[in-house]
C-alpha positions in Angstrom: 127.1 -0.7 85.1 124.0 -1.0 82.9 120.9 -2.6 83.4 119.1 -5.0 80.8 116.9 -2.6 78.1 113.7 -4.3 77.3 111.3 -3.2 74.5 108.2 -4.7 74.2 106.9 -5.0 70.5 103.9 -6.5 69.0 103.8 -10.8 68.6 105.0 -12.0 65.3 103.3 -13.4 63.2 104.8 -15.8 60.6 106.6 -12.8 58.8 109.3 -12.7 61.5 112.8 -13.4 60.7 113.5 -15.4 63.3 115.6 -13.4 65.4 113.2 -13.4 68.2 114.9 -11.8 71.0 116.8 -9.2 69.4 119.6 -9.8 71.6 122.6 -7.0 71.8 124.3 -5.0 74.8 122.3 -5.6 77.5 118.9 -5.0 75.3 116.3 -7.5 74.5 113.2 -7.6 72.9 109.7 -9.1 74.7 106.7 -9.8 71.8 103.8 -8.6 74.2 100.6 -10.7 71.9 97.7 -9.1 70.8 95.3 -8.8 68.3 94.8 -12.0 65.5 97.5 -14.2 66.3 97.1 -15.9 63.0 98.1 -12.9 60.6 100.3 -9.4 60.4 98.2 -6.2 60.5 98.9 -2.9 58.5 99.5 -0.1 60.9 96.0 1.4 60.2 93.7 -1.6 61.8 96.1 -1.9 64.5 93.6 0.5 66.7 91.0 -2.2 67.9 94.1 -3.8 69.9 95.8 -0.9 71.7 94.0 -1.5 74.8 95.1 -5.2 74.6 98.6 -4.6 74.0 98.8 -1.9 77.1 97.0 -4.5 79.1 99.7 -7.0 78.1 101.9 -4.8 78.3 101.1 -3.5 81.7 100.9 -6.7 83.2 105.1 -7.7 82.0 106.3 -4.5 83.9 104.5 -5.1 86.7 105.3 -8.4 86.8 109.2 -8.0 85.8 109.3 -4.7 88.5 108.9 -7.7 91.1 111.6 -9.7 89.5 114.4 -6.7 89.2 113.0 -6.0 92.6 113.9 -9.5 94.3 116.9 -9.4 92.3 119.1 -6.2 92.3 116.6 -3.8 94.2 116.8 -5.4 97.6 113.1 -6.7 97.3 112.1 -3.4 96.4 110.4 -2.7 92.6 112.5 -1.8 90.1 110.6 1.0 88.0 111.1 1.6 84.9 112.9 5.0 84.3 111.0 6.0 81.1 108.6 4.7 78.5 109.6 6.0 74.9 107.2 5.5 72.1 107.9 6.0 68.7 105.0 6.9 65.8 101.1 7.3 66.9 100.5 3.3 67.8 103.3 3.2 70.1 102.6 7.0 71.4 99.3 6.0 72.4 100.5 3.0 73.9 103.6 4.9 75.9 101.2 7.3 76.9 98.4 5.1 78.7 101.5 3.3 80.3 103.0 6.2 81.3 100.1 7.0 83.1 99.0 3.6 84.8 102.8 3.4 85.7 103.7 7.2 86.8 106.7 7.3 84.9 107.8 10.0 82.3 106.9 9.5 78.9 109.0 10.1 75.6 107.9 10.3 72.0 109.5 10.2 69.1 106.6 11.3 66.4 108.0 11.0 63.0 105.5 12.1 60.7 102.1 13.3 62.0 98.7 12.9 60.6 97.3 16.1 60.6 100.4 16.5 57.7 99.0 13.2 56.3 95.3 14.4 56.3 96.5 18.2 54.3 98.7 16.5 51.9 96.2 13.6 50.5 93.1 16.4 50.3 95.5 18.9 48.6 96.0 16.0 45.9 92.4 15.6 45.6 92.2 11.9 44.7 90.0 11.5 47.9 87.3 12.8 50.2 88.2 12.9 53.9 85.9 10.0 54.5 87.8 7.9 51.8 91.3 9.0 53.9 89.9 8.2 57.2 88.6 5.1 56.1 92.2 4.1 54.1 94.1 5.6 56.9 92.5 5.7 60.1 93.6 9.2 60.1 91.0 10.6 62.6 92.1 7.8 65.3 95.9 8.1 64.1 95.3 12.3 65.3 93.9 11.6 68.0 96.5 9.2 69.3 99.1 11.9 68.4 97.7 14.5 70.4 97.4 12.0 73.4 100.9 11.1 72.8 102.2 14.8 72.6 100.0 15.9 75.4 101.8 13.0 77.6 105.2 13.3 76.8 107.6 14.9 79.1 110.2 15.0 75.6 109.6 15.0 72.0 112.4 13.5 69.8 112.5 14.7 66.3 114.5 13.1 63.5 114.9 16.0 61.1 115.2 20.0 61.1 112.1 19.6 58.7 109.7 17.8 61.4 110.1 20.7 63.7 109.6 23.5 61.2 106.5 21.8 59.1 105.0 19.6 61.4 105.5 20.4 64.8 105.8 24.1 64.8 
């Protein structure tokens, strides 16, 4: 017995490819909206829109615990078991949902910016202003450390991630 999967992504825009529910085994994919409606944003100016996302976010589960609930949990919510986030947006994201919600948190980090931030002032082509204005690097730390600090498991990808970045 499985249950439906849901992961909750940011709206398209008009880049999408059509394949708006991401249908496969059971899993599905909800577009929470935030942010401009009107046009994709880089990773980096995503920031601004967390809280909006989380809110949106927020509001699905609750509303979706309620459904499950009537459905399959004998009017009872139906919790999710976990959130997982992957990268420092969606770490951030997992983690203030993990709190409002009281459910373990997973992350899957990827690279991290305090690696970032050393390797673009060891090439010297900018300040640390110039990088945190490109990259949003100060608010993409930050995140990560919320994220790590949150999560119950961290999920690497490579042998190299745990030796370099995440000690």
């Amino acid at each position: 017995y499985a249950e439906p999967t849901e992961m909750l992504t940011a709206a398209c825009a008009e880049d999408c490819d059509g394949d708006e529910t991401g249908e496969s085994s059971g899993a599905y994919i909800i577009r929470i909206p935030f942010g401009p409606r009107d046009k994709y944003l880089r990773k980096e100016i995503l920031w601004p829109y967390i809280q909006e996302f989380v809110d949106g976010a927020l509001a699905h589960i609750l509303n979706m615990s309620k459904v499950l609930g009537e459905q399959i949990g004998n009017g009872k919510p139906v919790w999710p078991y976990v959130i997982h986030g992957h990268y420092a947006d969606a770490g951030d994201s997992a983690a203030l949902l993990s709190g409002a919600l009281n459910v373990p948190m997973v992350l899957t980090g990827h690279s991290l910016g305090r690696n970032k931030l050393e390797q673009l002032l060891k090439q010297g082509r900018q300040s640390k202003e110039d990088i945190n204005s490109t990259y949003k690097i100060k608010r993409r730390i930050e995140a990560e450390e919320l994220s790590l600090d949150a999560a119950e498991l961290v999920i690497t990808s490579t042998r190299q991630e745990i030796d370099e970045q995440w000690g």
